[in-house]
N, C-alpha and C positions, 0 to 999 in steps of 0.2 A: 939582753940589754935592759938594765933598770929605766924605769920611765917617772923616778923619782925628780922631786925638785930643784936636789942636790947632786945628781949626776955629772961626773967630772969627764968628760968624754970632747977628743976634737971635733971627731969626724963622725957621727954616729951611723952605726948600720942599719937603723930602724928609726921611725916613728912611729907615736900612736894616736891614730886619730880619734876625737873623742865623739864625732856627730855633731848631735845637736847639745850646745852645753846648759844644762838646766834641765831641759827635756828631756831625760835620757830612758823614763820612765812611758813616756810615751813614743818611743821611737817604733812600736809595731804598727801602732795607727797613724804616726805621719809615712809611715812608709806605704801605705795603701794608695795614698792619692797621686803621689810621690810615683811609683809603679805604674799607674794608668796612664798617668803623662807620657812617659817614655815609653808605655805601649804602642800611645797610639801616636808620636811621634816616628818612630819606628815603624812602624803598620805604615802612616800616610808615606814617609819618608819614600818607602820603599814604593809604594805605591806610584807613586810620581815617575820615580824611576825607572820604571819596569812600563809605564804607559808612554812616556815617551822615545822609550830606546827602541820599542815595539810598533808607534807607529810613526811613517816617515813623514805625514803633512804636519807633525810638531819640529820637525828638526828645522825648529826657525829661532832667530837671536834669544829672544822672547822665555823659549823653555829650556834652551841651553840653559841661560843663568840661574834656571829655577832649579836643572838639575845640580850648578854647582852651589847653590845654596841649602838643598836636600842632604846633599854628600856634609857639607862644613855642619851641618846642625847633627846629625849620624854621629859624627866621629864626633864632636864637640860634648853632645851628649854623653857619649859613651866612654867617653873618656871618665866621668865620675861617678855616673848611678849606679853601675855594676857596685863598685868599692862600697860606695852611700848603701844600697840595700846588705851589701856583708854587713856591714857593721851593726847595721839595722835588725837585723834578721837574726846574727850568725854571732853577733860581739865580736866580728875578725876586724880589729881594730888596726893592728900591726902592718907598714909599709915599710920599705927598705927606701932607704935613702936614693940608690939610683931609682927607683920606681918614683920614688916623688919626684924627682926632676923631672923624667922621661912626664908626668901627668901634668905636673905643675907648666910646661913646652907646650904640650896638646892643647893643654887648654886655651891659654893665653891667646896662641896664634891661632887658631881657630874661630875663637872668639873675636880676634884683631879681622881675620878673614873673612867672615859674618859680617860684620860692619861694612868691609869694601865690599860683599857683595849687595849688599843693600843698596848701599850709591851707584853700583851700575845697573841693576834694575832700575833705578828711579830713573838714569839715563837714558836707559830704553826706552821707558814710557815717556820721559818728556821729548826724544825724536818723534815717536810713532804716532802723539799726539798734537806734537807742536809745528812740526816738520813731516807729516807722513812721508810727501814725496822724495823725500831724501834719505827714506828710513832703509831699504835693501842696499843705498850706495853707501852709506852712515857705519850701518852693522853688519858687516860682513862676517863671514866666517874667521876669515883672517884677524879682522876688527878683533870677534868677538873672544877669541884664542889669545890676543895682546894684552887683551884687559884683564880674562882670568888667570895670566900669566902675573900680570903685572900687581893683580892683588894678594897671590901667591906668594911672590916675590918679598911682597910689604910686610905680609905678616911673620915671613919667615924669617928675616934681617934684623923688623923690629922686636922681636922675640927671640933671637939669637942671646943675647947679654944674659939674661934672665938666669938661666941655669950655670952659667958661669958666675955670674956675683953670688948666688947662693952659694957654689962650692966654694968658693973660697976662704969665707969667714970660717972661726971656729965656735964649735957649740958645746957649749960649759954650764948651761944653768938647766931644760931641761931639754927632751924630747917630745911634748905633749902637745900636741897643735888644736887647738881649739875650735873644730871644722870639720868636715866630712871629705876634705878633697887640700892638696897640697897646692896652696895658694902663692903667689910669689914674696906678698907682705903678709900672711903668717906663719910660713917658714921661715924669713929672716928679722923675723922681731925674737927669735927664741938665741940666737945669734951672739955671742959676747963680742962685739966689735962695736965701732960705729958705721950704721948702715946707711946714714947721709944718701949716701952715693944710687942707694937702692933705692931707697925712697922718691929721693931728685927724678932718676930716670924712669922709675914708675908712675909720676906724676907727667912726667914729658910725654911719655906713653900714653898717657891717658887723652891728655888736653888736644895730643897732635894727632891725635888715631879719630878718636870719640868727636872731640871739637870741629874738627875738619870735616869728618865725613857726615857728620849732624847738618854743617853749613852749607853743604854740598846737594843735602837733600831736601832741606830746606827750600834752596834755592830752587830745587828743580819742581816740587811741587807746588811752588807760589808760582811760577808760570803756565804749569798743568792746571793747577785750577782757575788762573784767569783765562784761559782758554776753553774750558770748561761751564762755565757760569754765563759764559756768551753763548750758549746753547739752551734749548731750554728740554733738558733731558736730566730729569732730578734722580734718576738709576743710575747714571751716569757717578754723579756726584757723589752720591752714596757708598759707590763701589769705589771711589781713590779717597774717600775718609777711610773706608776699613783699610786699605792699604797703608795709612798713617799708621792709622791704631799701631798695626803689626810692627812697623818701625818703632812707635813708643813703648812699646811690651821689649822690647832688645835695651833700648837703650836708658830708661829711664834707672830699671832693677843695676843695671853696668855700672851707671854713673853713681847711684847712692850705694853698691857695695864695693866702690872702688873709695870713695870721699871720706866713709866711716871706717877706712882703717886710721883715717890721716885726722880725721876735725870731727868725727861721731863717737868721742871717747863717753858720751852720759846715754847712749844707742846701748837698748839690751845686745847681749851679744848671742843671743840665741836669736834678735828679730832681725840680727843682721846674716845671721848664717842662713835663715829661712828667706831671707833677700837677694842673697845669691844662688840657693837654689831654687828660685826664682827664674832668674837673669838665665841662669843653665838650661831651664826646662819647657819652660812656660811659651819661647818662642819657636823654638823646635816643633811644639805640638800645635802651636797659632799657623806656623806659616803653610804647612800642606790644607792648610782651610779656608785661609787667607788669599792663598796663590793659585789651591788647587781647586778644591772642591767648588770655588765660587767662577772659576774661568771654564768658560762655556765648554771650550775644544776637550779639556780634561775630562770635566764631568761624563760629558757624552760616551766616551770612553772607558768610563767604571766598569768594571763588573759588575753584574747586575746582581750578585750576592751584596754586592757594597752598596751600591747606590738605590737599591729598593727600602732602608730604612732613612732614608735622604730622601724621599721621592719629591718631599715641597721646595721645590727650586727658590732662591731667595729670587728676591723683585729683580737684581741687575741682568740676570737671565733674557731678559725681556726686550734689553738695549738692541737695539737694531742691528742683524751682521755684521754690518759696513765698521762700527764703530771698533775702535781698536779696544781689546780687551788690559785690563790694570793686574 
């Protein structure tokens, strides 16, 4: 398949992904840091995992959701970097068509999946802190299976269209996608149709995924911390900012590389492609640090190959048993 400009083709069996465009010359050395991230995103990921399937006083509401947020950042991750380091490494630039869909699906819902898990940890913690006594009749097992069903559910419905509007259209001008990973808006901007339709519900996507579950968690930790500040425990405090942080490290990179496909037309487009792999990587490797390594039960639990180059516990360590951990 030519991957010229003028390619006359409906249905193409290939694309070529180009990376990063501009930077094509440096792609060994954005791939170094690039690679560590998803090292150790993968390394905590798994970590997490393997520590709480292992012991049973974690099997409580609390690290369920941590395990389903381990898993959605895993597969979310992996769904691009493998490709992103070929390219990088290898110049294996070439995807087939059903492989972009099948990536361009992973990603999205995944990403959409991330997001509702995020609002039900903040849920968690605003019962366990707001309401402890109601927290074991609140989040049950049953509870806690309805909600990862129910986020499941969400992003797999709202990501259903997605792969379908793209095959539909025909593709006549080229095959070159300007990116490292088969995106939903720019796969169908290369598209000779009008894509209205894609755009519209890409946007609907965004505002009703993002917007809602932003408000949602907002909401929950503007009552967490007025519950919080009537205390006078500043470890406390400390420890559900960095749990913000971790929320704004997801959504911040989400919201500006979904906006500048639509109103970031003077946005280089190499600082926008490095924005999304961003948004890909950066929380995957935040949150086993954020969730993990900073909450007491886990820590304790490391192997001590792991946790003896860790040995300086951060301050929130210090918080009194009793207090629910963030």
């Amino acid at each position: 398949m030519s991957d010229s400009n003028t390619t006359d083709f409906t249905n193409p069996s290939t694309f070529i992904l180009l990376g990063i465009p501009g930077l094509e010359a440096a792609h060994i050395w954005i791939s170094i840091p690039f690679c560590a991230m998803y090292a150790i995103a993968v390394l905590g990921n798994f970590t997490i995992l393997f520590i709480v399937k292992t012991e049973p006083s974690l099997h409580e509401p609390m690290y369920y959701f941590l395990c389903m947020l381990a898993i959605t950042d895993l597969v979310m991750s992996t769904s691009t970097v493998p490709k992103m380091l070929s390219i990088f490494w290898f110049n294996s630039r070439e995807i087939s068509f059903s492989a972009c869909l099948t990536q361009m699906y992973f990603i999205h819902s995944f990403s959409t999946m991330e997001s509702g898990m995020l609002v039900a940890m903040a849920f968690d913690r605003y019962v366990a802190i707001c309401n402890p006594l109601r927290y074991s009749t609140t989040l049950t097992n049953s509870a806690v299976a309805k909600i990862g069903l129910a986020v499941l559910l969400r992003s797999v419905i709202l990501t259903l269209p997605y792969p379908f509007l793209v095959k539909r259209w025909p593709y006549c001008r080229t095959n070159i996608i300007p990116h490292f990973y088969c995106g939903h808006i720019a796969v169908v901007k290369l598209a000779c149709a009008d894509i209205r339709i894609n755009s519209y519900y890409g946007l609907f996507n965004l505002f009703s995924v993002i917007g809602m579950d932003v408000f949602f968690i907002a909401v929950s930790y503007t009552l967490i911390l007025r519950a919080i500040f009537r205390l006078p425990t500043k470890d406390a405090r400390l420890k559900t900012f960095g749990t913000c942080i971790s929320h704004v490290s997801f959504y911040i990179p989400a919201l500006f590389s979904s906006l500048t496909h639509w109103i970031g037309h003077n946005v280089p487009l190499h600082f926008h492609v490095l924005m999304a792999n961003m948004y890909l990587l950066v929380p995957p490797m935040l949150h086993p640090i954020i969730y993990g390594v900073r909450t007491k039960q886990i820590w304790d639990r490391l192997p001590p190959t792991l946790a003896q180059p860790l040995h300086s516990r951060p301050p929130a360590y210090d918080q009194p048993s009793s207090w629910p951990t963030i």
